[in-house]
N, C-alpha and C positions, 0 to 999 in steps of 0.2 A: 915217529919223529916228526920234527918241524919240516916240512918241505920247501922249496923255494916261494911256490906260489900260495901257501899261509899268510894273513896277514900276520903281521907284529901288531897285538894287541897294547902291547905296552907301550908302543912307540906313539901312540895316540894320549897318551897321558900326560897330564902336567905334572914337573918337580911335585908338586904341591898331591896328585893324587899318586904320584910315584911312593912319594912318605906314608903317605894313606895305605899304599898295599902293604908296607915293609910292616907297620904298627898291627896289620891285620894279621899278617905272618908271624910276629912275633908273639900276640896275643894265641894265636893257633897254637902254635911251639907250648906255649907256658900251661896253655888247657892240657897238650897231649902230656907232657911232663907230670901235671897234678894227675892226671888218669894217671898215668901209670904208679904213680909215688902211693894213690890210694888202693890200686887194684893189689900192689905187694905189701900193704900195710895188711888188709883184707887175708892175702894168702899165707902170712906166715902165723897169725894168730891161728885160722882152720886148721893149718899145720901143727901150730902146739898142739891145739884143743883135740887133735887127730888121733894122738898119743893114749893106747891104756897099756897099764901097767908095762911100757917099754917099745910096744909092739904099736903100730900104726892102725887103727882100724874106722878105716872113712864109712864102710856100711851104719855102723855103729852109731858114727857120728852124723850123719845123713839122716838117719830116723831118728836121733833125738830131737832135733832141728822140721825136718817131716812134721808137723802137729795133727795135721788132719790124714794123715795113713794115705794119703793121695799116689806115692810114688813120686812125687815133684816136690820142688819148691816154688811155691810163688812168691811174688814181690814181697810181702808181707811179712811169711816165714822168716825168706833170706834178712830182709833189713833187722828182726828180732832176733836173730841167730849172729847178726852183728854189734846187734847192741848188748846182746849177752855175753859176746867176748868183749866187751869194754869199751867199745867204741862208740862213744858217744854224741851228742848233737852238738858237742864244740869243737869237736874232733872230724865229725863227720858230717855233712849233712844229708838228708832227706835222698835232695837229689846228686848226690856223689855215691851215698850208696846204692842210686838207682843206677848210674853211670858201670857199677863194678856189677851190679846183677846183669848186667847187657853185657858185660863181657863174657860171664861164664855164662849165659845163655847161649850156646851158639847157635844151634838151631832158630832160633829168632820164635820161640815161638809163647813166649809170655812167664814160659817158668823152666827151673834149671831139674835136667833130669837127674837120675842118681849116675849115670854113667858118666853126663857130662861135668859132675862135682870133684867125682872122682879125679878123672883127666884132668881136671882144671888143677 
């Protein structure tokens, strides 16, 4: 927490750059909103497309998506595995679907594994 002897940063601000944080926070707010509005747009189509004949099978749908038999996906994959469910460059962009590849990356390490697709 705030201690007594912390300064107050804010208190050093004018009305004027006070308005400036709130617009910066609000902009922050409305970015994390669109992540999120895209990341579930993202996971209920993987979720239909997850679907054979009744039965869930994400290995399945993992290696159709996989093109080069790597065991991963990279950026590339992923964002073609989203435009092949529908999602498109007016719908989507470039870098929003690169936004939702870094979510299901967890690992932070450049491509999404099959276990982490799964979970996701």
């Amino acid at each position: 927490g705030i201690g007594r002897d912390t300064p107050d940063l804010f208190a050093r601000l004018t009305p004027k750059q006070l308005g400036g944080v709130g617009e910066l926070r609000d902009g922050l707010n409305l970015l994390h909103l669109q992540r999120d509005q895209h990341v579930e747009s993202v996971k209920k189509k993987l979720r239909a497309a997850s679907y054979d004949f009744g039965d869930q099978d994400w290995s399945r749908l993992f290696a159709s998506y996989d093109t080069d038999r790597s065991g991963q996906l990279d950026f590339t994959e992923f964002e073609d595995a989203c435009r092949n469910l529908g999602l498109q460059p007016t719908q989507m962009s470039h870098d929003e679907i690169w936004i939702v590849f870094e979510e299901v990356d967890v690992g932070r390490r450049g491509v999404i594994a099959r276990d982490d697709f799964v979970l996701w």
